[in-house]
MITORMI-718644 format. One record per residue: x, y, z of N, C-alpha, C in turn; residue in one letter. Coordinates in nm, 4 decimals. Layout:
# residues N
       n.xx       n.yy       n.zz      ca.xx      ca.yy      ca.zz       c.xx       c.yy       c.zz   residu
          X          Y          Z          X          Y          Z          X          Y          Z        a
...
# end
This chain:
# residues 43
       n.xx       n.yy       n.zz      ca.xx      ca.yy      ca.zz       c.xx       c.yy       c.zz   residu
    23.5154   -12.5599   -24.1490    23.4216   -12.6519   -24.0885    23.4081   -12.6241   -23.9386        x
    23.3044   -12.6995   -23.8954    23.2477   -12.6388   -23.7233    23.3795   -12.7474   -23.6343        x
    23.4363   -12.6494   -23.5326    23.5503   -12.7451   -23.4621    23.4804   -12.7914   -23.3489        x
    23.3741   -12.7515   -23.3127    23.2720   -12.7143   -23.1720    23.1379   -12.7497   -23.1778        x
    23.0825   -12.7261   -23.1118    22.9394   -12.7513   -23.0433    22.8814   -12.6280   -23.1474        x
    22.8183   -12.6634   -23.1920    22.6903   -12.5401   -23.2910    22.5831   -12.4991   -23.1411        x
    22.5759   -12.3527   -23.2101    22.5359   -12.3112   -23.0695    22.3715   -12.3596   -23.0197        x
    22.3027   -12.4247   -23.1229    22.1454   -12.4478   -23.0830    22.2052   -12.6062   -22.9760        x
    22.3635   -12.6475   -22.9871    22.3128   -12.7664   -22.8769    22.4393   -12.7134   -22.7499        x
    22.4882   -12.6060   -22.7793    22.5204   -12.5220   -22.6304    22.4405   -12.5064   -22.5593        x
    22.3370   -12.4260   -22.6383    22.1792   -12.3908   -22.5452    22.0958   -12.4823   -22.4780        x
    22.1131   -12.6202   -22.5611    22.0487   -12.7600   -22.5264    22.1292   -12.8132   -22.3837        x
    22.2400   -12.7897   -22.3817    22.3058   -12.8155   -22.2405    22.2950   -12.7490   -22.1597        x
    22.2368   -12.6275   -22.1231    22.2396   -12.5370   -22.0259    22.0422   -12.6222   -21.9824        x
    21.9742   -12.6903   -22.0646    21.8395   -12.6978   -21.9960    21.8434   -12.8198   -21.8857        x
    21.8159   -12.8323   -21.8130    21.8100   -12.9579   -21.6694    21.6917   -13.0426   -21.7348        x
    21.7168   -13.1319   -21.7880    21.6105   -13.2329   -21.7833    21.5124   -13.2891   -21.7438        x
    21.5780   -13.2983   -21.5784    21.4260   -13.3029   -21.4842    21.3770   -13.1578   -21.4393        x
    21.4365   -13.0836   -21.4622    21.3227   -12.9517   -21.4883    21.1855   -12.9196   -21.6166        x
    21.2987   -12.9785   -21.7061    21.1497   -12.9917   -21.7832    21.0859   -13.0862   -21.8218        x
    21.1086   -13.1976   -21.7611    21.0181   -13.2674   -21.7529    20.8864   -13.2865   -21.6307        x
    20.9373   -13.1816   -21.5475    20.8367   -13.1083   -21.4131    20.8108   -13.0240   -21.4887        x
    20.7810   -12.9637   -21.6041    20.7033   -12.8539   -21.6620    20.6768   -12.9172   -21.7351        x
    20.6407   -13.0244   -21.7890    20.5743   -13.1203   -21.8593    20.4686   -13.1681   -21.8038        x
    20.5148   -13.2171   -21.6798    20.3998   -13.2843   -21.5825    20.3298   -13.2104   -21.5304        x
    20.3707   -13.0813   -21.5181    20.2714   -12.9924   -21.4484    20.1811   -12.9502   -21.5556        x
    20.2155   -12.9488   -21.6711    20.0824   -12.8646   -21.7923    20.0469   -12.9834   -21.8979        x
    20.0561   -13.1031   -21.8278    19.9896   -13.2021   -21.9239    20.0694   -13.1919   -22.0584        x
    20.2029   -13.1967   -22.1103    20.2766   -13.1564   -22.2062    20.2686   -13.2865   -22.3080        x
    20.3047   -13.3738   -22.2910    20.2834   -13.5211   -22.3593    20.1567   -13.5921   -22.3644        x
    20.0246   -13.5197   -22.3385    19.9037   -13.6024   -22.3503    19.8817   -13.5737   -22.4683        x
    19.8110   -13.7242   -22.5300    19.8040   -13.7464   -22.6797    19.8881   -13.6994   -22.7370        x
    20.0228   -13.7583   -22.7457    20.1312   -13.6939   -22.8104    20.1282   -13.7832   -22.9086        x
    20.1231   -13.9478   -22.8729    20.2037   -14.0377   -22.9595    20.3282   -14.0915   -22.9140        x
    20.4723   -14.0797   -23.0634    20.5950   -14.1178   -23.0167    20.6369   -13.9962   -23.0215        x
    20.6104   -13.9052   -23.0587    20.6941   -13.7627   -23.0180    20.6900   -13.6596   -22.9141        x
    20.7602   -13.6959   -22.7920    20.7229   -13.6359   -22.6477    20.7952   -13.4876   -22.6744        x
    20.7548   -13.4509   -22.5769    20.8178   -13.2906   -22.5733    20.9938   -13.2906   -22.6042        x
    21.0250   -13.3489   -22.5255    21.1727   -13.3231   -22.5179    21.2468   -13.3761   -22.7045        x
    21.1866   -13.4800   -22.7180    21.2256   -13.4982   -22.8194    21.2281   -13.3997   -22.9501        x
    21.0357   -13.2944   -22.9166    21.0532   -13.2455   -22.9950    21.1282   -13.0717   -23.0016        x
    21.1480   -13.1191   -22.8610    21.2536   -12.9557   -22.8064    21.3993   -12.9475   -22.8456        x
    21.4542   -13.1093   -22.8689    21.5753   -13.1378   -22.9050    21.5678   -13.1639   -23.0187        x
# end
C-alpha cells in the first residue's frame, strides 16, 4: 500500500496558488465556468 504522497499531489504542492490564480485573472480562466473554477478543476 502507498506510505506517501502519490506523486500527482507532490506535483500539486510545488504550484503557488496565488500564482495561478494571477494566470487566471490574467486570461479570463473562470468566466462562465459555473461551480467548477480552474483550480478545482486542476486539483
Amino acid at each position: 500500500m502507498n506510505r506517501g504522497k502519490y506523486v500527482f499531489a507532490q506535483v500539486l504542492s510545488l504550484v503557488n496558488r496565488y500564482e495561478f490564480q494571477k494566470c487566471v485573472d490574467r486570461y479570463n480562466g473562470d468566466h462562465a465556468t459555473g461551480k467548477l473554477n480552474c483550480w478545482n478543476q486542476f486539483a
